[in-house]
Each structure stands twice: as structure tokens, then as C-alpha cells.
N, C-alpha and C positions, 0 to 999 in steps of 0.2 A: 586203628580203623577196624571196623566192624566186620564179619563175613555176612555171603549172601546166603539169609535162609529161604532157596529155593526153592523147597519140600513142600515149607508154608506159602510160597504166593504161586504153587500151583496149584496145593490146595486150596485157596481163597478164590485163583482163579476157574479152577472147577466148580467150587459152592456158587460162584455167582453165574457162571453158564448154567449150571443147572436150575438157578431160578428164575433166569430170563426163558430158559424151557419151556419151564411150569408155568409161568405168567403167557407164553404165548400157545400153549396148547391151552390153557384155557378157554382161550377166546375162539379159537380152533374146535373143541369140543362143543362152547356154544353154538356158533356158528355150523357143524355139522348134525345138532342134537335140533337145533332148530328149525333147521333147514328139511332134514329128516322127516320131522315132526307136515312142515308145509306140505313136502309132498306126498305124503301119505294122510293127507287131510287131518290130521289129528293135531291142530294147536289148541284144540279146545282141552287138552291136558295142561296148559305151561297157563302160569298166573301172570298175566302178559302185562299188570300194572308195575308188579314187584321185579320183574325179570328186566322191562322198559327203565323205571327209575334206576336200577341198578349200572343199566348200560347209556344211559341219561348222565348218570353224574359224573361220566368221564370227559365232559365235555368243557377244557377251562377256558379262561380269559380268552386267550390269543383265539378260539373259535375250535384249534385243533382237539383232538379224543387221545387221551392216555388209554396204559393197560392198567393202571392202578394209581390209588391216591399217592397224592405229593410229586408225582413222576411229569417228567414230560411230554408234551404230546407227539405226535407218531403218526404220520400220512397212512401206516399200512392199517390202523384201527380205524379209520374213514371205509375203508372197506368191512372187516371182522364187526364191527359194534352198528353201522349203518344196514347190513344185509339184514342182522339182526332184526333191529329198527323195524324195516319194514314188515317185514314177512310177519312180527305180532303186529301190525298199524300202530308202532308208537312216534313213529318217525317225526312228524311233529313237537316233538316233544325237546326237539334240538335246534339249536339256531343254523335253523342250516346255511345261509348267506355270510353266517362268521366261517363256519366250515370251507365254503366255496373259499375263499379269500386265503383262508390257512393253504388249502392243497395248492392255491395258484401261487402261493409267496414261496412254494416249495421246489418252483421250478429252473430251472436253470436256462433262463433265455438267449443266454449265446450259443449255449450247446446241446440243448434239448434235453428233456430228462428231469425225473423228479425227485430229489432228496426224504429222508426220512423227517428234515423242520427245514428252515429257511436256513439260507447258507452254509448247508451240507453238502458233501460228494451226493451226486445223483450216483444210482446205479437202478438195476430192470426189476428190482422186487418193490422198491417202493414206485416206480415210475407204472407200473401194472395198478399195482393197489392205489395210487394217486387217481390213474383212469379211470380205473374201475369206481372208486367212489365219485367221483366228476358225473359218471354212469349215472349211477344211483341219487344224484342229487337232482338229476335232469338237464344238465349243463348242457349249451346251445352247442350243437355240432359233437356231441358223443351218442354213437349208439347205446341203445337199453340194453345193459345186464341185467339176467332174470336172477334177484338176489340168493334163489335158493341152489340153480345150477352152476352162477358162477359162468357163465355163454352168453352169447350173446341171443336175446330175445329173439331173435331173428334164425338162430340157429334153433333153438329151442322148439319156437313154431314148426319149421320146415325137420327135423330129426325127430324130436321124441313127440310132436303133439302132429305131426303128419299134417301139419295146414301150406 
């Protein structure tokens, strides 16, 4: 019998934490480079056809959004790649009624709460980002999140736009 080389599957196990890091600060980066960009009126800097396709094509069969090719899709990239979306006007450019359907197959109807795919543990980081894109898509009976702050529209009005 073999011994355990430990050494190697924590290092394996750290190279791949640190690339799910990087795959999701990325998205994290865009989202707050974008976001930035809206409120301080400056999107007219970002090439909003090639930044759109790019966050366009994460979008597969099953209707859900990945962080990168071949991979699966992920309720919390309905929020990171939709915010997106909007704030350049690419939004459109998604099938967003497959997307509805993806975040609602992700939900757990006996016990509330929204999973990262279908038939996963729920827990409150995808069940926010579930929301929050439901938000974003305009789903019946969710308040509007302002895709740049991340609040609700309504919060946004009444604190930082004093309506």
C-alpha cells in the first residue's frame, strides 16, 4: 500500500483555491470597475459591445451564467455578469426568461433558500445573489436593486440621491 502524499493535495488544494479567487475577483473587479465607471458618469470609456459579448457568452444551455468557458453555471454570476449587463445597456443581449427559470430551479421549496445550481445545499450567499438577480431581471414581487450600488432602489433614492 501506497503512503499519503499530503504536501501534494494541499498543494493542489491551494493552486485550485487560488484559482477560484482569481476567477471570482475577476468578476468582482468588473463589476466594481463598472460600476465605478456608472457612477461617476464615465462609461463612455469601456467598449461596451466587446466588454457585453464577452459577459454575453457566459450564458449556457440550461439559461444559468458561468465564471468561465466549459464550467458550470452559478446563481451568484446572475448577479456579477447581469449588474454588469445593465449599467453598459447590453442586457438584452441574454435570454433572460432561461435565466429566470435557472435561479427559480435553484431554489429549495420546502425550506426556502437558494443554491449555487439545482439540487444543491442552499446557503445566504447564493440565496442574496439569487435575489438580487430575480432583482435585476424584474421578477414580479422583488424590489429594484440599483445594479451599480448594490441597495435597494428605493434606498438609493431616499440616502444618497435625497428624493
Amino acid at each position: 500500500m501506497g503512503e499519503l502524499v499530503a504536501d501534494k493535495h494541499v498543494r493542489c488544494s491551494l493552486l485550485s483555491l487560488l484559482h477560484c479567487l482569481f476567477l471570482f475577483l475577476l468578476f468582482l473587479v468588473v463589476f466594481c470597475c463598472v460600476g465605478a465607471l456608472a457612477i461617476t458618469g464615465s462609461l463612455h470609456h469601456v467598449d461596451k459591445d466587446l466588454l457585453g459579448w464577452w459577459l454575453c457568452v457566459r450564458q449556457v444551455k440550461s439559461g444559468g451564467l458561468n465564471g468561465r468557458p466549459e464550467k458550470l453555471p452559478d446563481v451568484c454570476y446572475s448577479w456579477w455578469v447581469l449588474s454588469s449587463l445593465i449599467m453598459i445597456d447590453r442586457v438584452h443581449w441574454i435570454n433572460k426568461a432561461k435565466l429566470v427559470k435557472f435561479i427559480l430551479d435553484c431554489q429549495d421549496l420546502e425550506n426556502g433558500g437558494i443554491s449555487d445550481r439545482p439540487d444543491d445545499d442552499i446557503e445566504i450567499y447564493h440565496t442574496y445573489f439569487g435575489v438580487a438577480g430575480l432583482s435585476l431581471l424584474e421578477y414580479r414581487g422583488v424590489k429594484a436593486i440599483d445594479p451599480a450600488y448594490a441597495l435597494l432602489v428605493d434606498v438609493i433614492n431616499r440616502i444618497i440621491l435625497n428624493k
